[in-house]
C-alpha positions in Angstrom: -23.9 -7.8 -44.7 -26.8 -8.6 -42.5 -24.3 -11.2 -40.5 -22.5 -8.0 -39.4 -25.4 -5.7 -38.7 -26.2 -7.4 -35.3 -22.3 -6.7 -34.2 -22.7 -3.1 -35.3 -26.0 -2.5 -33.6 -25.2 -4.2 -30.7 -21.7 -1.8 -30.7 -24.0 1.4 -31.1 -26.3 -0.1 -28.7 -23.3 0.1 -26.1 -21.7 3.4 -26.6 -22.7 5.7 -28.5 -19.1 7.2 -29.1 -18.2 4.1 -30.7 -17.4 4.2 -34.3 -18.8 1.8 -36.7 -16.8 -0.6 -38.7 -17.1 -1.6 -42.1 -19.3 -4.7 -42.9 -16.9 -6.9 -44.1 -15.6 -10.2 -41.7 -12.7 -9.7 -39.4 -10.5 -12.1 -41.1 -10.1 -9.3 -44.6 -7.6 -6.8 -43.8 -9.0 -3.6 -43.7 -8.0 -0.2 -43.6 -8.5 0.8 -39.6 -9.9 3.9 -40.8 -13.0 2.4 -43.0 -16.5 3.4 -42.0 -19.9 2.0 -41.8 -21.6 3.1 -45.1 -24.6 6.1 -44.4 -27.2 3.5 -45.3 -26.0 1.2 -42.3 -25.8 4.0 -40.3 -28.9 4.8 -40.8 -30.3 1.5 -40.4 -28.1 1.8 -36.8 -29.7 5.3 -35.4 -33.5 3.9 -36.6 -32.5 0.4 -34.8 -31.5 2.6 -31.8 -34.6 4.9 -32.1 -36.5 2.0 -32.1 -34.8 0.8 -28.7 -35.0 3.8 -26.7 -38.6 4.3 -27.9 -39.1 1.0 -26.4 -37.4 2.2 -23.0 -39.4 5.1 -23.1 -42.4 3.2 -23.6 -41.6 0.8 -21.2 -40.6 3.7 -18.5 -44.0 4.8 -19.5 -45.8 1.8 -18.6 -43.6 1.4 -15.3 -44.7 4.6 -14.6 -48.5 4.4 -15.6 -48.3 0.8 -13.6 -47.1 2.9 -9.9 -49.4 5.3 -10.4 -52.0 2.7 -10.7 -50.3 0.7 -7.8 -50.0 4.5 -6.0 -53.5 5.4 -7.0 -54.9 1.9 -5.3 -53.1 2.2 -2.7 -54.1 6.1 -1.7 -57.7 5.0 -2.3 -57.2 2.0 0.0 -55.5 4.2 2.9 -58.9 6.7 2.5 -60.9 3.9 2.8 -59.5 2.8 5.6 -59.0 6.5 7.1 -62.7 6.9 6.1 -63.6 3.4 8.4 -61.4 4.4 11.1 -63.1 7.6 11.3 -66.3 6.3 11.4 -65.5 3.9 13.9 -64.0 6.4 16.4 -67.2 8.6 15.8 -69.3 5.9 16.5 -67.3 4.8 19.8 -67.1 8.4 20.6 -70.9 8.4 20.4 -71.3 5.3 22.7 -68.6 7.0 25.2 -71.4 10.2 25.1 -74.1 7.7 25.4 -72.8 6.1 28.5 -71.7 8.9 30.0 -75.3 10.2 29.7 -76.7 6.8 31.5 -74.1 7.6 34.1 -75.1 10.6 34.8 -78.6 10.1 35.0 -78.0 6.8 37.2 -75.7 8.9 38.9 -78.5 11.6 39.4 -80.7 8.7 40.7 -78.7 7.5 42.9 -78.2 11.0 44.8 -81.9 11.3 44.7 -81.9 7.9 46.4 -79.4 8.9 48.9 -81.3 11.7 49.6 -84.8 10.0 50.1 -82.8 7.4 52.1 -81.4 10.2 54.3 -84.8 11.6 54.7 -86.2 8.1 55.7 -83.8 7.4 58.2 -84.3 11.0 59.7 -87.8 10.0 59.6 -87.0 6.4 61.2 -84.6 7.9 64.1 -87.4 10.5 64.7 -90.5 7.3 64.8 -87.9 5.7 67.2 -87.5 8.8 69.6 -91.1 9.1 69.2 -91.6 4.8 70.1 -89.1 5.0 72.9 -91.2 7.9 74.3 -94.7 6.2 74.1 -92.9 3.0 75.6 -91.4 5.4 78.5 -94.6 7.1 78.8 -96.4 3.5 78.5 -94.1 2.0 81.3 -94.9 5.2 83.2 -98.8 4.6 82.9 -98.5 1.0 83.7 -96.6 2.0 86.6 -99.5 4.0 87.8 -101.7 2.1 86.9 -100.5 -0.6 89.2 -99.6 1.4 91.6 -103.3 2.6 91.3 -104.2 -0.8 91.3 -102.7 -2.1 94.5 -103.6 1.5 96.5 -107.5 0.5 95.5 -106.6 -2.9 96.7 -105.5 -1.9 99.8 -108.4 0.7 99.9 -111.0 -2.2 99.2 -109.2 -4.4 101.8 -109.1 -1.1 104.4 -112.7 -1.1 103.9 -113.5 -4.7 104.2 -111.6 -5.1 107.2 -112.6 -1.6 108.5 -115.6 -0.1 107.6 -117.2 -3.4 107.1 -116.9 -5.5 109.8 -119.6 -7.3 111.3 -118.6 -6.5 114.6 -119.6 -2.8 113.5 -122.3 -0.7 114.9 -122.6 0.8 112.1 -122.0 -1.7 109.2 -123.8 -1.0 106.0 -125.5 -4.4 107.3 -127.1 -2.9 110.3 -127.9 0.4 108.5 -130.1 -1.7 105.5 -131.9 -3.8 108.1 -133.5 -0.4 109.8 -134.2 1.3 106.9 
């Protein structure tokens, strides 16, 4: 009897439909009809209980095991959303950071355009200021020689006329009778 079990709960274990034979050996000639005594079919459902609990349970532990797996991975993917989040807030703060340094440099270097504007004004007007004062200088040098050479000539008109020796009236002759 316990040779033939296996057969009949591997038979029940593939259809359910399928009726169980009697536990006798193939080679006895048996009625067609016989059945599997209640006490074998009982032992048949329990051994089938028993495997379907152990599907279930294994289902069960699939299941529990992908959550897990799921559960790991979700946490992962935050983690990762959380870095990446904090990684773009912290560029986007360097991206505001720079863009206030370039604003201020850019402020600085309109207010150094501007005094650069106001010191070439400053330069071209120094310039038309030198150029006058050397025009005005060139002027007055011009003069001046001009004055120059007339009081040469004047000193040599006086020399050769006013104070010849020859003269009557020489400041010579003049100191000698006073």
């Amino acid at each position: 009897m316990t040779e033939i079990r296996p057969k009949l709960l591997r038979a029940h274990a593939q259809s359910e439909t399928v009726p169980l034979r009697s536990t006798q050996s193939e080679s006895e000639e048996l009625d067609s009809d016989s059945v599997c005594s209640p006490a074998e079919d009982g032992a048949a459902v329990l051994y089938l209980v028993y495997q379907a609990a152990e599907a279930l349970t294994a289902a069960e532990d699939r299941v529990t095991d992908i959550e897990a797996r799921a559960q790991t991975l979700a946490q992962r993917a935050m983690e990762e959303i959380k870095l990446a989040e904090r990684r773009v807030n912290e560029v986007d703060a360097e991206r505001r950071a720079i863009e206030s340094r370039l604003n201020e440099a850019n402020t600085r270097i309109k207010e150094c355009e501007s005094a650069l504007e106001k010191s070439e004004s400053r330069n071209a007007v120094a310039e038309a200021k030198l150029t006058a004062a050397e025009h005005r200088a060139r002027q007055a040098e011009s003069r001046a020689n001009a004055a120059r050479t007339a009081m040469v000539r004047i000193e040599e008109a006086i020399r050769t006329h006013l104070l010849r020796p020859d003269r009557p009236y020489s400041i010579k002759s003049s100191k000698a009778a006073a």
